[in-house]
C-alpha positions as CSV (number, residue, x, y, z in Angstrom):
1,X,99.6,73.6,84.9
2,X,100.8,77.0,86.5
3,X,97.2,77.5,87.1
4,X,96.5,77.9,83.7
5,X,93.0,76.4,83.3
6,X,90.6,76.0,80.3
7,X,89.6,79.0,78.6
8,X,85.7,79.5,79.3
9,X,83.5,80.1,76.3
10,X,82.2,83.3,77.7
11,X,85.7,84.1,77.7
12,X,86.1,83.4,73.8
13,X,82.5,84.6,72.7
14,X,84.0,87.8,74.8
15,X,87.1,88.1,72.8
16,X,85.2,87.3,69.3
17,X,82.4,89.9,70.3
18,X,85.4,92.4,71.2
19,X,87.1,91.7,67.8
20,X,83.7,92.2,65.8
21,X,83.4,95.6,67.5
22,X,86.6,96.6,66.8
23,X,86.2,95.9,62.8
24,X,82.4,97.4,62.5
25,X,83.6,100.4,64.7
26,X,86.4,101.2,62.1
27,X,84.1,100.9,59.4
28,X,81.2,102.7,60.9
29,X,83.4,106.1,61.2
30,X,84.9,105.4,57.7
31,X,81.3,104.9,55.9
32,X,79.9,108.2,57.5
33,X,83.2,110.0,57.1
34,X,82.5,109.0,53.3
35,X,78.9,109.3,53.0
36,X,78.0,112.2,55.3
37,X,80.9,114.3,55.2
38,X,82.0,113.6,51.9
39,X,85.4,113.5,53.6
40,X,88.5,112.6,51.2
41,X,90.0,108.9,51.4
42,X,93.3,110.1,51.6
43,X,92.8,111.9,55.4
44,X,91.9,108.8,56.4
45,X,94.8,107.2,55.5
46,X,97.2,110.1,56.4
47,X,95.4,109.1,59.9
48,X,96.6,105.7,59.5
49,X,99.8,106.3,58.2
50,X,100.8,109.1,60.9
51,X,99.7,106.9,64.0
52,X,101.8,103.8,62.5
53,X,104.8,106.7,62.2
54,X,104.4,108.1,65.9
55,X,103.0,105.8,68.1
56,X,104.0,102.6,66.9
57,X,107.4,103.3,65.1
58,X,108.5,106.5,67.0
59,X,107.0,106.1,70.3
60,X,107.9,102.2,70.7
61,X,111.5,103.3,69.9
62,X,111.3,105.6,72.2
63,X,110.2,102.8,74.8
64,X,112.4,100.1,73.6
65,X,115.8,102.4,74.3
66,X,114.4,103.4,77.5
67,X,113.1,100.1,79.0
68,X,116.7,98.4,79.5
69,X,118.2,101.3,81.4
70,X,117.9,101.4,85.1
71,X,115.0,104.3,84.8
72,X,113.3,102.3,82.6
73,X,113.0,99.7,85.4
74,X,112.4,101.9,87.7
75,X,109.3,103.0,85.6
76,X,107.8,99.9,84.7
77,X,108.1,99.1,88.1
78,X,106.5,102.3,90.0
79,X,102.5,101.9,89.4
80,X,102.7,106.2,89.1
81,X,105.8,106.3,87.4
82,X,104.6,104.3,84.7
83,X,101.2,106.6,84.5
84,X,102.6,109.6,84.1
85,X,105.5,108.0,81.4
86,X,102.6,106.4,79.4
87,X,100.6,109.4,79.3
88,X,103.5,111.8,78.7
89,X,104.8,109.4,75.4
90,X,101.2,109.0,74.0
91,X,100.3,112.7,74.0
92,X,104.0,114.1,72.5
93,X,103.8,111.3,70.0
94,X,100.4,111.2,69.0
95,X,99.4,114.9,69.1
96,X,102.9,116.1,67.2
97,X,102.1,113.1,65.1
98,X,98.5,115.6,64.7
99,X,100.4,118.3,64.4
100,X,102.8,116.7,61.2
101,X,99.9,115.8,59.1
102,X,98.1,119.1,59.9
103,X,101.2,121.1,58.4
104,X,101.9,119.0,55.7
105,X,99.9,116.4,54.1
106,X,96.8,118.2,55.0
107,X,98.1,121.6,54.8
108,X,95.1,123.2,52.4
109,X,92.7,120.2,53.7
110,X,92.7,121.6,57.3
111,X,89.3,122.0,57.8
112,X,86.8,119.9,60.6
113,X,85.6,117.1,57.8
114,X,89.3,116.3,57.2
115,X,90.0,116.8,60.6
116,X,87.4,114.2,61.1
117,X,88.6,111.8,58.7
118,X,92.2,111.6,59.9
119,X,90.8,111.0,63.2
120,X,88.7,108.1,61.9
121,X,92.4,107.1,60.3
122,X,94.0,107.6,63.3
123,X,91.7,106.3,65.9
124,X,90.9,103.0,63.1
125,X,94.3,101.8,62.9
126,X,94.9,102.1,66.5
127,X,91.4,99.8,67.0
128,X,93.0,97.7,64.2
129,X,96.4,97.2,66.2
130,X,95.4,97.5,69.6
131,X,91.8,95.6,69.5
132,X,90.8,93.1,66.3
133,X,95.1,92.2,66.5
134,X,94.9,91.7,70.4
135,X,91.7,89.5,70.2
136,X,92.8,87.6,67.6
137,X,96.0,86.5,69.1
138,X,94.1,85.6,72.3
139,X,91.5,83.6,70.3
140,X,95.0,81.9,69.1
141,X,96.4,81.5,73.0
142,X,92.7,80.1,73.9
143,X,92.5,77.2,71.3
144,X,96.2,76.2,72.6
145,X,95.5,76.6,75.7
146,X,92.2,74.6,75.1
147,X,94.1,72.1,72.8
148,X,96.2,71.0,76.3
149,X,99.0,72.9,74.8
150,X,99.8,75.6,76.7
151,X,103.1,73.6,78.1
152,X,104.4,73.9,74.2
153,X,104.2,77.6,74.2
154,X,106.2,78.0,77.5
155,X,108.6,75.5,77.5
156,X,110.8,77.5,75.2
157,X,111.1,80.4,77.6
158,X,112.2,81.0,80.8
159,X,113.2,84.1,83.3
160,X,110.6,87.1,82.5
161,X,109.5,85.9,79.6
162,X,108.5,82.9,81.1
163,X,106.8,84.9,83.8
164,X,105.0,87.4,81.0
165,X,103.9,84.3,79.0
166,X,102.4,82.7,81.9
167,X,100.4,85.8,83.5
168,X,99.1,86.6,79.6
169,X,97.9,82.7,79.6
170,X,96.6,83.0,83.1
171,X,94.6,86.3,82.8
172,X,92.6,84.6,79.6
173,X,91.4,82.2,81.8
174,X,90.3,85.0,84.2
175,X,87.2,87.5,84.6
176,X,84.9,86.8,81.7
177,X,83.6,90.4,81.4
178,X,87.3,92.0,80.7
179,X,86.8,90.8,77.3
180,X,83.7,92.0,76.3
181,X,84.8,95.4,77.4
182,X,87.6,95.5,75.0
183,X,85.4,96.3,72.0
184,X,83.5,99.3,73.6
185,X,86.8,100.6,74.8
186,X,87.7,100.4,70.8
187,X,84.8,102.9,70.2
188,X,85.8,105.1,73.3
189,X,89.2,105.5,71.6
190,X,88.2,106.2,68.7
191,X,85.4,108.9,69.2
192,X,88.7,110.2,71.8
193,X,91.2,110.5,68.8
194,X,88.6,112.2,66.5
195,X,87.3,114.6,68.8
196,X,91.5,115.5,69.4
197,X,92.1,115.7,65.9
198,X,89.0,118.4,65.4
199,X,90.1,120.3,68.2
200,X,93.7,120.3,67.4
201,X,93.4,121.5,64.0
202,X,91.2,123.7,64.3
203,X,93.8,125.2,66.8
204,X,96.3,125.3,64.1
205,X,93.8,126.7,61.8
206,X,93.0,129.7,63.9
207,X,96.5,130.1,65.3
208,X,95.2,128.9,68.8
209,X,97.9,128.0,70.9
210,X,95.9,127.4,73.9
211,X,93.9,124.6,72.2
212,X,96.6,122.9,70.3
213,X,98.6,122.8,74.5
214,X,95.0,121.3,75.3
215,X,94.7,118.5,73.6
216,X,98.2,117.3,74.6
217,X,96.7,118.1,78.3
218,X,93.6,116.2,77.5
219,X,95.7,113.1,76.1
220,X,98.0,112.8,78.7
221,X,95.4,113.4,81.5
222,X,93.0,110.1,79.7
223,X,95.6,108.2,79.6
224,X,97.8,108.8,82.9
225,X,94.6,108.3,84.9
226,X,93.4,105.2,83.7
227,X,96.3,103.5,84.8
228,X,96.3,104.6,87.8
229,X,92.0,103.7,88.1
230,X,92.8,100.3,86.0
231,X,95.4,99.3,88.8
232,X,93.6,100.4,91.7
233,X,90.0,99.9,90.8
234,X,89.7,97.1,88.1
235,X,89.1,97.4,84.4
236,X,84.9,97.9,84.6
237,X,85.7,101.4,86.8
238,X,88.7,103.0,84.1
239,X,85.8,102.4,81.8
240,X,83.3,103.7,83.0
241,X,85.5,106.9,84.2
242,X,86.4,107.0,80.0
243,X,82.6,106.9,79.2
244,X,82.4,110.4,81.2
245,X,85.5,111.7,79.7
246,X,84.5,111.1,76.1
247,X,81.4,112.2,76.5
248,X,82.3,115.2,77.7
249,X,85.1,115.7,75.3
250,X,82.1,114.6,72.8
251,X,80.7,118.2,74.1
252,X,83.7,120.5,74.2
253,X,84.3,119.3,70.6
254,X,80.9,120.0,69.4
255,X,81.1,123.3,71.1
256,X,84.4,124.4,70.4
257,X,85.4,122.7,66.8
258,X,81.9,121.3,65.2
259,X,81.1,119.4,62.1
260,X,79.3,121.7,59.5
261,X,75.6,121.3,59.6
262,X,74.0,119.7,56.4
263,X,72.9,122.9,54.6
264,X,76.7,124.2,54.9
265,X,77.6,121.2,53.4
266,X,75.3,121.7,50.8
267,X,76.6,124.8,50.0
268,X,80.2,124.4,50.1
């Protein structure tokens, strides 16, 4: 139907894998946060709760009153456009969102293990959202679609979100690979948002404006070019160009805004 096809098993053991990443990847940063740093609970969930403020309160608002207007259509439309918009709305939403929690909830906590912590918050939730939420819907879409359903969940629409419905059902029947990827592009994000949060605050700690207006360039930059590499390269190449990014962000961060080393942490 609409060239909707069965949903391989690859494509589900791809989307299960993805999910299962997602989960242990939030857990892994939480447990060393915990263990290692001896990092406070609560910076953790200041992360979470300023990312669910920002980006998905704030920043979907933000999209939802712009979408409708004929520059929003012009924007979704316009492969660039829509690159630099994305990029533009994650970095002033998530990095003020930074900003907020630096200044006030973590105001006398502003130091690189709570930094790391709400970057663990901020970067878990998002994995949450964005990954284990994602894979479990499509595991959903797949046993329909597998179930000789898929007619039940588009008859009910029609005009775009007909059109929506039907790519999303399409594209699980697609490239196999795409959905194992989703999980290691759970970690990438998250080692990105802690490494952003380090560097930011220790910006505001040492009164650094240069670093603070950096990771705003660096978050805009990920994200703006990804889209663009995504559209014209495929999935497996935006990737791999994140792989380089992170690492080397990975570098800057340890050079520029490290972790204490154990016997500091012994004697604090």
């Amino acid at each position: 139907m609409d060239g909707i096809t069965r949903v391989p098993a690859l494509n589900m053991a791809g989307m299960a894998v993805s999910l299962l990443v997602s989960l242990a990847a939030v857990i892994a940063v939480f447990v060393y946060g915990r263990k290692k740093l001896r990092a406070p609970v609560a910076s953790f969930f200041v992360g979470v709760g300023t990312f669910v403020l920002f980006a998905l309160v704030l920043e979907s608002l933000l999209h939802n009153l712009i979408y409708p207007t004929p520059a929003g259509q012009k924007i979704w439309g316009n492969t660039w456009l829509y690159a630099l918009y994305g990029g533009a709305a994650a970095a002033l939403f998530e990095e003020t969102g930074r900003i907020f929690a630096a200044r006030t909830f973590l105001r006398r906590r502003n130091d690189p293990v709570n930094a790391y912590m709400y970057g663990a918050g901020h970067g878990g939730v998002e994995a949450l959202a964005v990954g284990a939420v994602t894979q479990i819907s499509n595991l959903a879409l797949a046993a329909t679609i597998n179930a000789g359903k898929a007619a039940d969940i588009l008859s009910p629409l029609s005009g775009a979100q007909y059109d929506s419905a039907l790519a999303q059902l399409r594209a699980l029947c697609g490239e196999g690979s795409v959905f194992f990827l989703a999980g290691y592009e759970r970690i990438l994000a998250i080692a990105t948002h802690i490494c952003l949060s380090m560097l930011l605050f220790r910006g505001l700690r040492e009164r650094r404006a240069g670093l603070v207006a950096l990771c705003y360039v660096l978050h805009f930059a990920l994200d703006a070019i990804l889209v663009l590499i995504n559209k014209a390269f495929g999935m497996i190449a935006a990737e791999a160009l994140c792989t380089v990014f992170v690492l080397l962000l990975l570098l800057l961060t340890a050079k520029l805004a490290p972790l204490p080393k154990k016997d500091e942490e012994e004697a604090a």
